[in-house]
C-alpha positions in Angstrom: 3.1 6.1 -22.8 2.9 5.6 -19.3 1.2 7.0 -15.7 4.1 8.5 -13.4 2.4 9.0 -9.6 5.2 10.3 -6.8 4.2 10.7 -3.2 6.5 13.3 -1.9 4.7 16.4 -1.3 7.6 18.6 -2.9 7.7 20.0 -6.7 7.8 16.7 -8.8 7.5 16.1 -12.3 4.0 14.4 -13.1 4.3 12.5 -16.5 0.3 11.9 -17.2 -0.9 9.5 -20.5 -2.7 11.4 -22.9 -6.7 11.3 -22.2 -7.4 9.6 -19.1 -11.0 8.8 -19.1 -13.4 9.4 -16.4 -16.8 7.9 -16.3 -19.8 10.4 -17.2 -22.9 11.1 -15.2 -25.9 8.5 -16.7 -28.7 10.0 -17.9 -32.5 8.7 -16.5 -34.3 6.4 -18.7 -31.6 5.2 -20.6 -31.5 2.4 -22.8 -29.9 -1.1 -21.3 -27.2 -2.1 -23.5 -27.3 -5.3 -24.3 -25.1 -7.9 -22.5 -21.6 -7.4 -23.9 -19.5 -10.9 -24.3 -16.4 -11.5 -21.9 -13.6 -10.1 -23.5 -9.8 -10.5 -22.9 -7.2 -7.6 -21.8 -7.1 -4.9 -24.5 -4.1 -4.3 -26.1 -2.3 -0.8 -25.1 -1.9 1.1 -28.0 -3.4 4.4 -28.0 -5.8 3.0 -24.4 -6.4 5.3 -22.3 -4.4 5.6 -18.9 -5.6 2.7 -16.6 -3.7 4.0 -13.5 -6.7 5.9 -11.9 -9.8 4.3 -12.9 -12.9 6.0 -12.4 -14.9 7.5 -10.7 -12.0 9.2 -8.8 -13.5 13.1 -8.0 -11.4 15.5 -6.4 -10.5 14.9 -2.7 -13.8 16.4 -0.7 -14.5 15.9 3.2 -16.1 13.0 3.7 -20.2 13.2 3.3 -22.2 12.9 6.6 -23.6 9.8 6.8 -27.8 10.9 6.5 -26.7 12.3 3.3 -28.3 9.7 0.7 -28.1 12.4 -2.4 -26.6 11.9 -5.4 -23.6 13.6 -5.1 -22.5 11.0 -2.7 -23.6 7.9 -5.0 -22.6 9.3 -9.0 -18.9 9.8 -10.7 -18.0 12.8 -11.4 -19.0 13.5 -14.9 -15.3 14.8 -16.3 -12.0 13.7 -18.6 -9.0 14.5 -17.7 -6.8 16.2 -20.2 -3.7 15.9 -22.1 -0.6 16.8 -20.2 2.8 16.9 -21.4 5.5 16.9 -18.1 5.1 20.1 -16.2 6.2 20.9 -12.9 3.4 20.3 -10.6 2.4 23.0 -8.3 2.8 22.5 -4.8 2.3 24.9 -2.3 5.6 25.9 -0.9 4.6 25.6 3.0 3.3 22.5 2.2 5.9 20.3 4.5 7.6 16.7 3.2 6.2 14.2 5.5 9.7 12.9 5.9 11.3 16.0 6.8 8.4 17.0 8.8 5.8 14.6 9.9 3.4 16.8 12.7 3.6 19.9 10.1 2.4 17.4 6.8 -0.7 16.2 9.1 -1.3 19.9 10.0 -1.5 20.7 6.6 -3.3 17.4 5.5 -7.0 18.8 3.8 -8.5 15.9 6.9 -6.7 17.4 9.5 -9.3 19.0 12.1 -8.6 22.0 14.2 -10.1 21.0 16.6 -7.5 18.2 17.3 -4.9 21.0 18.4 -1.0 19.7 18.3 0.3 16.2 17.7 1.7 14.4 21.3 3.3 11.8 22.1 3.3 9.2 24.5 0.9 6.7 25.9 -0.7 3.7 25.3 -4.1 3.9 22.9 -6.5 1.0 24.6 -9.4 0.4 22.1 -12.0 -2.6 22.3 -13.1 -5.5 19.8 -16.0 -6.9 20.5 -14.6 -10.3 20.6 -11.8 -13.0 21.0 -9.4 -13.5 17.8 -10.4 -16.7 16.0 -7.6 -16.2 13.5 -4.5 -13.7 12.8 -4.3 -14.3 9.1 -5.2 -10.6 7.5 -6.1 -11.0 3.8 -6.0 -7.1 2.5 -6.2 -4.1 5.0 -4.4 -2.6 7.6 -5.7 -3.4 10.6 -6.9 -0.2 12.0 -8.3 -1.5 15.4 -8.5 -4.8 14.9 -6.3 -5.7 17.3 -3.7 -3.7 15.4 -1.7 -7.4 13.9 -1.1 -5.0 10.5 0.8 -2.3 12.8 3.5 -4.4 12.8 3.7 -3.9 8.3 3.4 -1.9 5.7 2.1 -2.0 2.0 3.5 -1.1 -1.2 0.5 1.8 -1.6 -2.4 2.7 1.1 -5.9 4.7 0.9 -5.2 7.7 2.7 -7.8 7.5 6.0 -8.0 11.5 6.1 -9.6 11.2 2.7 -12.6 9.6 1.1 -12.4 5.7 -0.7 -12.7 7.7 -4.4 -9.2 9.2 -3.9 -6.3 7.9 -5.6 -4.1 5.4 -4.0 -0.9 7.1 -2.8 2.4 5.3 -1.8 3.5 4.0 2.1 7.1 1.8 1.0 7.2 3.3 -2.6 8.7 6.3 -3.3 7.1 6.7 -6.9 5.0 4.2 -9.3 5.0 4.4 -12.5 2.0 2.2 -14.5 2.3 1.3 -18.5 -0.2 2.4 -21.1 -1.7 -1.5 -21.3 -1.7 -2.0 -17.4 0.3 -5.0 -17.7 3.2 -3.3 -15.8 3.4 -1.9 -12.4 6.7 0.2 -11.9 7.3 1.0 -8.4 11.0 2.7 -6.9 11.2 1.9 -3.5 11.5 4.2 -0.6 15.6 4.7 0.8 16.6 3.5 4.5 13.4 1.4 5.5 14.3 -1.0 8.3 12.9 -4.0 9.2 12.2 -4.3 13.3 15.2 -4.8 15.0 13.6 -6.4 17.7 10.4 -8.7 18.2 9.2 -12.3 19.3 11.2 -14.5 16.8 14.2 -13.0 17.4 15.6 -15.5 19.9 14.9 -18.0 17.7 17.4 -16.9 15.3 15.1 -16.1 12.5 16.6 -14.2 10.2 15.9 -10.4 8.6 15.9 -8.1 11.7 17.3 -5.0 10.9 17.7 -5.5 7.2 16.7 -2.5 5.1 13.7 -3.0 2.7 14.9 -4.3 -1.0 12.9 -5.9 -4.1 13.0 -8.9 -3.0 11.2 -8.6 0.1 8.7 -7.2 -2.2 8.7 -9.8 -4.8 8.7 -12.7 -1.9 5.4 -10.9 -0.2 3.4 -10.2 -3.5 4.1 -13.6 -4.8 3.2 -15.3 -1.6 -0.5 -13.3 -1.5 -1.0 -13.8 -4.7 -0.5 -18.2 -4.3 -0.3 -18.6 -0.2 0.9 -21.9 0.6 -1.5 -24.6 1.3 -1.2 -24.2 4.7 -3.3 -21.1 4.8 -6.7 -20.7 5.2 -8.6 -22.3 2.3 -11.0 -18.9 1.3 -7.8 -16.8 2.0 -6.0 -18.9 -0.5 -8.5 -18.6 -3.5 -9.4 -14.8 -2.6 -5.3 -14.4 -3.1 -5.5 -16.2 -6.5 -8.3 -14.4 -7.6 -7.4 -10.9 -7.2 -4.4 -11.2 -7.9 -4.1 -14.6 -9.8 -2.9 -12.7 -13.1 0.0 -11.0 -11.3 2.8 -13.0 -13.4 5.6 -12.6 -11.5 7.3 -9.3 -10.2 10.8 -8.7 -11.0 13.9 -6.7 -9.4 15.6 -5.2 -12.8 18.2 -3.4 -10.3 19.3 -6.6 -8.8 17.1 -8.5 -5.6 18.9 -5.9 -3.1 17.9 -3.1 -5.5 15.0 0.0 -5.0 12.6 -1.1 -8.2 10.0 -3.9 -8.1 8.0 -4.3 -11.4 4.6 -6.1 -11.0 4.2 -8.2 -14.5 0.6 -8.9 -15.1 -1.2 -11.3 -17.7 -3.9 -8.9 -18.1 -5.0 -5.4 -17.0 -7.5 -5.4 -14.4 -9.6 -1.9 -13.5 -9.0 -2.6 -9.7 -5.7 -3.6 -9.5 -4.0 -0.7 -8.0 -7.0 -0.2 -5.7 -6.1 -3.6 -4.4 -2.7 -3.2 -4.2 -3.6 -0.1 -1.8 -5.9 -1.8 0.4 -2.7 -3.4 2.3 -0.9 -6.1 1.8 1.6 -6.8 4.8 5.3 -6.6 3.0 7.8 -9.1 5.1 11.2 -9.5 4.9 12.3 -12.9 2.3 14.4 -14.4 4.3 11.7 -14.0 7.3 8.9 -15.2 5.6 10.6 -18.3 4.0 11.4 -18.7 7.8 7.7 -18.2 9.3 6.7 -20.8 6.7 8.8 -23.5 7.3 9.0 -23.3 11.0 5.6 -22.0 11.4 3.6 -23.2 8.7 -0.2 -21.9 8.7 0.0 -20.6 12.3 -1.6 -17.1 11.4 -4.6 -19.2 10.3 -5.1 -20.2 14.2 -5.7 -17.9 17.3 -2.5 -19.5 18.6 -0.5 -16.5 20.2 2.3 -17.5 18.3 0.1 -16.3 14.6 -0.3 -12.7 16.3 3.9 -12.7 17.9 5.1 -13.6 14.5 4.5 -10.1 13.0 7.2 -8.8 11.4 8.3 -5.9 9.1 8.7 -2.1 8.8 5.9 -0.9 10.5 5.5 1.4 13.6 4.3 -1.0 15.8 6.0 -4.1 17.0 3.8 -7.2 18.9 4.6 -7.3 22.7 1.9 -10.0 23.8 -1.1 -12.0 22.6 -4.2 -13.4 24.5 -6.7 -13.8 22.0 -8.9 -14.4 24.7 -8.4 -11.2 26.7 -5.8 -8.2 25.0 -3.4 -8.3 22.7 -0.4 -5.5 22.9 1.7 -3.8 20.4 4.8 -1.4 21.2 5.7 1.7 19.2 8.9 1.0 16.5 12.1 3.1 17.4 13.4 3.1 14.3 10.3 3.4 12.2 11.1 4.9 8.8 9.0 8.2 8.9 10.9 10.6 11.7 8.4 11.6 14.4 6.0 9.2 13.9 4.4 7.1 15.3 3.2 9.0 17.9 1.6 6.5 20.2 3.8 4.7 22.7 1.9 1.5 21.7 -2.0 0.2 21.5 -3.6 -2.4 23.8 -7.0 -4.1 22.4 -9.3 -5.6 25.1 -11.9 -8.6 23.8 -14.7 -7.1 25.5 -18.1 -8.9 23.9 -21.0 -7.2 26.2 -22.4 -4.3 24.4 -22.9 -2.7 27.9 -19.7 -4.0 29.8 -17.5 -2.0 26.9 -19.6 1.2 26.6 -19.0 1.4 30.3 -15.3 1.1 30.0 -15.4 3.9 27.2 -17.6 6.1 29.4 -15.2 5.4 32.5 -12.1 6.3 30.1 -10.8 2.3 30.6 -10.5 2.3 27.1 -10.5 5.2 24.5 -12.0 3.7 21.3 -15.1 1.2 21.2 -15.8 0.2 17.7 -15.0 -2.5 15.6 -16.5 -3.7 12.5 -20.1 -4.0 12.6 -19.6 -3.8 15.9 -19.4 -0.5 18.0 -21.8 0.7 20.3 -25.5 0.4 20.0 -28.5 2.7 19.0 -29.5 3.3 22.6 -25.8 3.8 23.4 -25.9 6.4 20.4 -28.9 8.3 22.1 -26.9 8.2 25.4 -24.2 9.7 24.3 -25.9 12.5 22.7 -28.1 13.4 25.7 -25.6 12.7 28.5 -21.8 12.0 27.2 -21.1 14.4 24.0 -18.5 16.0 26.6 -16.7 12.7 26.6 -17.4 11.0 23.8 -17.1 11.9 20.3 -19.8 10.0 17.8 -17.9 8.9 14.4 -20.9 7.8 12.1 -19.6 5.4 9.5 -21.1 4.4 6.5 -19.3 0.9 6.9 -18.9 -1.8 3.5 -21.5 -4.0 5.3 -25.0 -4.1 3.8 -27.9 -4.8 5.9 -30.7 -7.4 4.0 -32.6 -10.9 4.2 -30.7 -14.0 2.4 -33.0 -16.4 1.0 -31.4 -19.7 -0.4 -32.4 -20.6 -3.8 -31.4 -24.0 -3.2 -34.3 -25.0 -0.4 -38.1 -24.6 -0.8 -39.6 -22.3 -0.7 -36.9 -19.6 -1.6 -35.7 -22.0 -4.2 -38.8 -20.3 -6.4 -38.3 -17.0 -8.2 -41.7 -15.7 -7.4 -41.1 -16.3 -3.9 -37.6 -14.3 -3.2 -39.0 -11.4 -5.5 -42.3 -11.1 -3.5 -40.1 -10.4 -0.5 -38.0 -7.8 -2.5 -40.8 -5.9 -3.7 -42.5 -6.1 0.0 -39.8 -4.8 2.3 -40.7 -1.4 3.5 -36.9 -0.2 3.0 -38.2 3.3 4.7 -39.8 1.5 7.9 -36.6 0.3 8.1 -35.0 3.2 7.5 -36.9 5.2 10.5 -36.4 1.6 12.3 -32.6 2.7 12.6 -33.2 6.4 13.1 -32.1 6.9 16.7 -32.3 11.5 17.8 -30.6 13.1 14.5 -28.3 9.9 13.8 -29.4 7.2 11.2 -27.8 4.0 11.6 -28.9 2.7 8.0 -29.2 5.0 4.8 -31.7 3.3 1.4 -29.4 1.1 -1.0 -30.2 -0.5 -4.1 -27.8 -3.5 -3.9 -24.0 -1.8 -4.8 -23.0 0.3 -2.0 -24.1 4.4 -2.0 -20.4 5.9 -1.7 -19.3 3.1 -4.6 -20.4 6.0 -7.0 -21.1 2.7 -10.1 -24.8 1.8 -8.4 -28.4 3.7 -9.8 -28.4 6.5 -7.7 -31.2 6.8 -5.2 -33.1 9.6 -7.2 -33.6 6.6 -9.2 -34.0 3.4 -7.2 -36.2 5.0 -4.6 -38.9 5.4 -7.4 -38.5 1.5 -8.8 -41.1 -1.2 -7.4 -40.1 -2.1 -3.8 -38.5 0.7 -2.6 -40.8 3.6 -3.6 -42.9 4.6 -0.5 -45.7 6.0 -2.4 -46.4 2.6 -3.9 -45.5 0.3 -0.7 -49.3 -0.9 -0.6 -49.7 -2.0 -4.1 -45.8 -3.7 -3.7 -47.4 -5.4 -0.4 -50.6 -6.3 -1.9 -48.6 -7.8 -5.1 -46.2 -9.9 -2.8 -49.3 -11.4 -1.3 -50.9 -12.4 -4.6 -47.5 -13.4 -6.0 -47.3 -15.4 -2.8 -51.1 -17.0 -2.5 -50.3 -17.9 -6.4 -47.1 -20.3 -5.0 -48.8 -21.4 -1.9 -52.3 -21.1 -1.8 -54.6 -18.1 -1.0 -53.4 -17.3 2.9 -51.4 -20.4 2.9 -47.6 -19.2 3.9 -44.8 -22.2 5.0 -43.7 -22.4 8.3 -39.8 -22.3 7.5 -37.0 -21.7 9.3 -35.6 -18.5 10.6 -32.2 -18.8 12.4 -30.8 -15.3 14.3 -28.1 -14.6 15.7 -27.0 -13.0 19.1 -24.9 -10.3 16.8 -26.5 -7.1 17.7 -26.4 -5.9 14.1 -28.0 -9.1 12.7 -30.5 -9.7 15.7 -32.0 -6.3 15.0 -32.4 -7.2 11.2 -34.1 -10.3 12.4 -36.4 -8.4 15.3 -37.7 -6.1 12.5 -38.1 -8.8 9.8 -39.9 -11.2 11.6 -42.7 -8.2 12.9 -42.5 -7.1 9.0 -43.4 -10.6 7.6 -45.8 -11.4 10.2 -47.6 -8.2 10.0 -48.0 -7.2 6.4 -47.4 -10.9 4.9 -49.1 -13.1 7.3 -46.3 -15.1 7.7 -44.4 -16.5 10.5 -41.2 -18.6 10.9 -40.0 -21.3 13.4 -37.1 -18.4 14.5 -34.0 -20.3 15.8 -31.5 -18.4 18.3 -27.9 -19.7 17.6 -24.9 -18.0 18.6 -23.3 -17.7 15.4 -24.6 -18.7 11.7 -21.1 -21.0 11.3 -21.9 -23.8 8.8 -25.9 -22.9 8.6 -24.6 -20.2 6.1 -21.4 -21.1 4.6 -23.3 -25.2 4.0 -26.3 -23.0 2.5 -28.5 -25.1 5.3 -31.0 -21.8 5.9 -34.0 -21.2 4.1 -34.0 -17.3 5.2 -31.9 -15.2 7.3 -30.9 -11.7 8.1 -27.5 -10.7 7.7 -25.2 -7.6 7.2 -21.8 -7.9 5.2 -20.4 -7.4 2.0 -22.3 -10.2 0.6 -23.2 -11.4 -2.0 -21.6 -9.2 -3.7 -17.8 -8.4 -2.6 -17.5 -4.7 -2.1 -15.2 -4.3 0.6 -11.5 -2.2 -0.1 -12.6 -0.3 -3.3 -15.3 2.0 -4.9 -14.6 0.2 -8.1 -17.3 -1.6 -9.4 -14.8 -4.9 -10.0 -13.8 -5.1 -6.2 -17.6 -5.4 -5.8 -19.0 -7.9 -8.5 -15.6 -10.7 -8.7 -17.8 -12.1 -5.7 -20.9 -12.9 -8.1 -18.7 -14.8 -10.6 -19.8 -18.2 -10.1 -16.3 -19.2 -10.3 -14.5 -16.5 -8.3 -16.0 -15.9 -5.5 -15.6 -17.4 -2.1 -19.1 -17.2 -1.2 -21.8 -20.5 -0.6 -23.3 -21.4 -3.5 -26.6 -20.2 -2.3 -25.6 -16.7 -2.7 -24.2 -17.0 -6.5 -27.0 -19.6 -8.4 -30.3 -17.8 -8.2 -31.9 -16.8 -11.3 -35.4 -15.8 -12.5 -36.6 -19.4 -12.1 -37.0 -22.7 -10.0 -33.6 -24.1 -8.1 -30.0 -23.4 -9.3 -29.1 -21.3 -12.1 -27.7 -23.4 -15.6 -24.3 -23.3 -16.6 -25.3 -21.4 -19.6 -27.2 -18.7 -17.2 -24.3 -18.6 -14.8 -22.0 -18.3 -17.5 -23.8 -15.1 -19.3 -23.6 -13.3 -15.5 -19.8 -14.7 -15.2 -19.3 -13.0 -19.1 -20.8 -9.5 -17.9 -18.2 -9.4 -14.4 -15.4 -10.2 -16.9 -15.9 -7.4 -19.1 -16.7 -4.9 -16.8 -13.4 -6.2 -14.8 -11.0 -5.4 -17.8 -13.0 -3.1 -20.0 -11.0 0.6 -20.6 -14.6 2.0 -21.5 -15.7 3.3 -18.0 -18.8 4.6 -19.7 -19.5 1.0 -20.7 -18.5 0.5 -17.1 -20.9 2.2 -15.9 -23.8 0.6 -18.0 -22.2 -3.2 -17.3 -21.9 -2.4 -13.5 -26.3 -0.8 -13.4 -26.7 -4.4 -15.4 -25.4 -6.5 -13.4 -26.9 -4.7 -10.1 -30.6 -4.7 -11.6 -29.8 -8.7 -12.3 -28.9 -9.1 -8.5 -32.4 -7.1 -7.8 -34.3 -8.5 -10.3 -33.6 -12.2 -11.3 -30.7 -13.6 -8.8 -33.6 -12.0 -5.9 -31.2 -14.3 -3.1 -30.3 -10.8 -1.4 -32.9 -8.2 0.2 -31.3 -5.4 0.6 -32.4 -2.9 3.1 -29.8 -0.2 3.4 -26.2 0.8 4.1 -25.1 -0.3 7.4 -24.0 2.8 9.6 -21.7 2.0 12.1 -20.8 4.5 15.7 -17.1 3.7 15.8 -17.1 6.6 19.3 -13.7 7.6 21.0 -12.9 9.5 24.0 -12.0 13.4 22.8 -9.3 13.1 24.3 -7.8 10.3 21.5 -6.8 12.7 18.5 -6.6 12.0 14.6 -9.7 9.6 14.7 -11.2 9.6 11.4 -12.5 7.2 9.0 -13.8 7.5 5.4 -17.2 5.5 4.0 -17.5 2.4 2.4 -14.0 0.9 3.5 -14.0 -1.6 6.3 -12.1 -0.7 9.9 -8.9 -3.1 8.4 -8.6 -0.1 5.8 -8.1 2.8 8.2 -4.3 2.9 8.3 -4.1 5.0 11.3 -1.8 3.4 13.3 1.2 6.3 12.8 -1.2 9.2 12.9 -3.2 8.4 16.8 -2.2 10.4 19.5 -3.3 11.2 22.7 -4.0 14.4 24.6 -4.9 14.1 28.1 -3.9 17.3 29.6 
């Protein structure tokens, strides 16, 4: 038996597996299960439907990002039932986005009043707060960041008007269809899709303008994620073959020109389709065989040639490319949904001063300032609550990017146990938290290690009692991290070590509030060393401790699922320094033995059809992090202030996925009147 999933918001026939599984709510003061061996792929006999893995709750707004409760951090605690083929019941005013795109975003459950009726025309000008370095995207569309994945789209997408629990729902597939085992990914392809007629490489006689989308073009782009050429960027290449390094081979059973791509996989893995919906760009074969051999690795450079070179169905097509200043993207005439996009095009200015682009937002130069961990500051917050909030509407995200102090395991002192957990247990995590409180807005919310919206981590009714983040025994933690740390160095005796910080306004004011922390409550100061980027002192593990926000160490970036998060502890999967991967509850680097019983627990939990077992691998694995691996402090959730102009409409993002996820390039439009 297999998962059916159509997109087409008509009356379809949904043809579910027979108990799909959903993880339940874990009770406190449960019993740790013991560590389960790595196990291979089940074998799909009477499994249960992999196709939506949990925690997937029903679609709900988007939670506010102060709210740290529960509901915002546990799976739903429900099981899908049986279903033989029914006719699903659709509203009948619901509208078919193909027959009737501005009526299906009216009726979309994201869509805000407020936003009035779609418009077209324009040019959207948004702001990245600095010069490309590369144009290679791994996963991810792109949102604002300088808009290179306008020019594609993916087999599936995330919708952006929903939250990063929903289920994936299909951009250039009409239908998908996923067997019992989840070794098979049946996907029918969407009818009359165009590649650009037009674009950069055009009058170079490279081939595939105008074609209409087929297998093949699917099979050529999967393949080539999945093993890049080497060529490409060296972490790009490995974090290809390791999500997506059991993808067989995908065939075209209709023929190479036909409408159905099946994805062959050696095993079943729980993220899988997540992955497939965090956007990979689909190119035209003949194109792509072309880009490579004429062009080999140029997307891995900030030559203007790596953005120009974009090519495929999506509504955007690249116009010009100045890494250094704004890069410009023109709206697709013969883009496949009717009516959309709605944009005449998007222009993205490099603008690095915090104060020289909040000006050019307030001035309406530009209608979008964020970017990553990036946007506008916590003073720039508080001014636009007391003196813009005509202007300028605040979008509060709680971004994939997790604010913390790194300690290498590999360098004294941080190389000792004892050392890294006395700073864990010390960090006031609420002194932080009022730290980044700036008028009603927090810019941080209390995180164990996985992130709060992932639903798989202990929820905060329980980690905000454990040892180092419970306020009511910060003294006692303090007062044990000084005895833990007289005990390594000598009573008062703290090394002078280095501290490196960055000019990155979200790391620098990590590193402002550390370095008054460690000073003031464990008598201990650094030699702090101002460098504009951490470059090679963090990827050649050459730090002995330093703040940073971003998905590491753990991997948590396009998914809620627990397996998008942990591949990047596996010693041997993840593209992360080795400082970040071999610390363990002792001196130095972690044995093979001890990296290999961490590296057993990601496996399982990666391919396990159990999400109840999930859920008590993936709390085993995070209290490890906290507990033994101790390289990561983590503070909090970083919130991000992605602010547009009012008058730039269909602006919204969901938590936890990064600003490539948002595919909102076909849904922004402007209202100036």
């Amino acid at each position: 038996m297999s998962v059916r999933f159509a997109y087409p918001l008509r009356p379809l026939v949904a043809i579910l597996a027979v108990t799909m599984t959903f993880v339940a709510l874990a009770c406190g003061g449960e019993e740790e299960a013991a560590a389960p061996a790595a196990t291979s792929a089940p074998v799909a006999t009477s499994a249960p439907a992999p196709a939506t893995t949990a925690p997937l709750p029903q679609a709900t707004e988007a939670p506010a990002a102060a709210d740290t409760s529960d509901a915002a951090a546990e799976p739903a605690a429900t099981a899908a039932p049986a279903a033989a083929a029914t006719e699903a019941p659709v509203a009948a005013v619901v509208a078919d986005y193909r027959d009737d795109w501005i009526n299906f975003l009216k009726q979309h459950k994201g869509y805000k009043a407020e936003w009035g009726e779609p418009t077209y025309g324009g040019i959207i000008k948004t702001a990245d707060p600095r010069p490309a370095s590369r144009f290679q995207s791994t996963l991810g569309y792109s949102a604002f960041s300088r808009w290179q994945f306008a020019a594609h789209n993916s087999l599936l997408f995330m919708d952006p008007w929903g939250t990063i629990r929903d289920a994936p729902v299909c951009d250039l597939c009409e239908s998908y269809e996923i067997s019992a085992d989840g070794l098979k990914y049946t996907f029918k392809l969407r009818e009359n899709v165009q590649f650009h007629s037009e674009g950069w490489a055009k009058d170079q006689g490279a081939p595939g303008f105008g074609t209409e989308l087929a297998c093949e073009d699917i099979k050529a782009s999967i393949e080539w994620f999945a093993n890049p050429p080497p060529e490409t960027r060296a972490s790009y290449i490995k974090f290809g073959n390791t999500i997506m390094g059991h993808l067989d081979e995908a065939t075209c059973p209709d023929g190479m020109s036909g409408k159905t791509v099946v994805l062959n996989f050696s095993k079943y893995r729980n993220a899988t389709i997540y992955w497939l919906a965090a956007g990979f760009a689909v190119w035209d074969k003949e194109y792509r065989e072309w880009m490579d051999a004429e062009y080999p690795g140029v997307q891995s450079t900030a030559n203007p040639e790596g953005y120009m070179i974009n090519m495929g169905t999506g509504p955007q097509i690249p116009l010009s490319a100045d890494s250094q200043t704004v890069m410009k993207v023109r709206k697709n005439p013969n883009y496949f949904i009717p009516g959309a996009p709605f944009a005449d095009g998007f222009d993205t200015f490099a603008i690095q001063d915090y104060n020289t682009k909040f000006a050019a937002l307030v001035t309406g130069k530009i209608h979008q300032a964020g970017h990553g961990s990036s946007g506008i500051t916590k003073a720039q917050v508080k001014q636009v609550q007391d003196s813009y909030a005509d202007i300028i509407e605040l979008q509060i995200v709680r971004y994939n990017h997790i604010s913390g102090v790194r300690m290498n395991n590999l360098i004294p002192p941080f190389d000792k146990w004892e050392v890294r957990w006395a700073v864990q247990i010390a960090l006031d995590r609420m002194d932080w938290d009022d730290f980044m409180t700036v008028g009603d807005v927090k810019m941080s919310n209390p995180a164990y290690y996985l992130h709060i919206d992932s639903g798989w981590g202990k929820p905060a009714s329980e980690f905000m009692k454990t040892k180092g983040w419970n306020p009511e025994t910060k003294d006692a933690d303090i007062a044990e991290a000084n005895a833990l740390l007289d005990g390594v160095f000598g009573a008062g005796v703290r090394p002078k070590t280095d501290q490196y910080v960055i000019q990155l306004l979200s790391r620098r004011e990590i590193s402002v509030w550390a370095i008054d922390f460690f000073k003031k409550y464990l008598n201990w100061e650094f030699d702090v060393k101002y460098v504009d980027t951490y470059g090679n002192i963090a990827t050649d593990c050459l730090y002995t401790i330093r703040a940073e926000a971003n998905p590491n160490p753990n991997k948590q970036v396009y998914a809620s699922d627990p397996s998008d998060a942990f591949w990047g502890v596996h010693s041997e999967w993840t593209t992360s320094e080795k400082c970040l991967h071999t610390g363990w509850k002792g001196d130095g680097e972690a044995s093979a033995d001890e990296l290999a019983k961490v590296n057993g627990w990601v496996e399982d939990l990666d391919t396990n059809l159990d999400q109840a077992k999930r859920l008590e691998l993936a709390r085993k694995i995070e209290a490890y992090l906290v507990e033994e691996r101790s390289t990561a402090a983590i503070l909090g959730v970083m919130n991000v202030a992605w602010p547009n102009r009012w008058e730039l409409k269909g602006n919204r993002y969901y938590n936890l996925g990064t600003y490539s996820q948002q595919r909102l390039h076909d849904r922004l439009w402007l209202n100036e009147g």
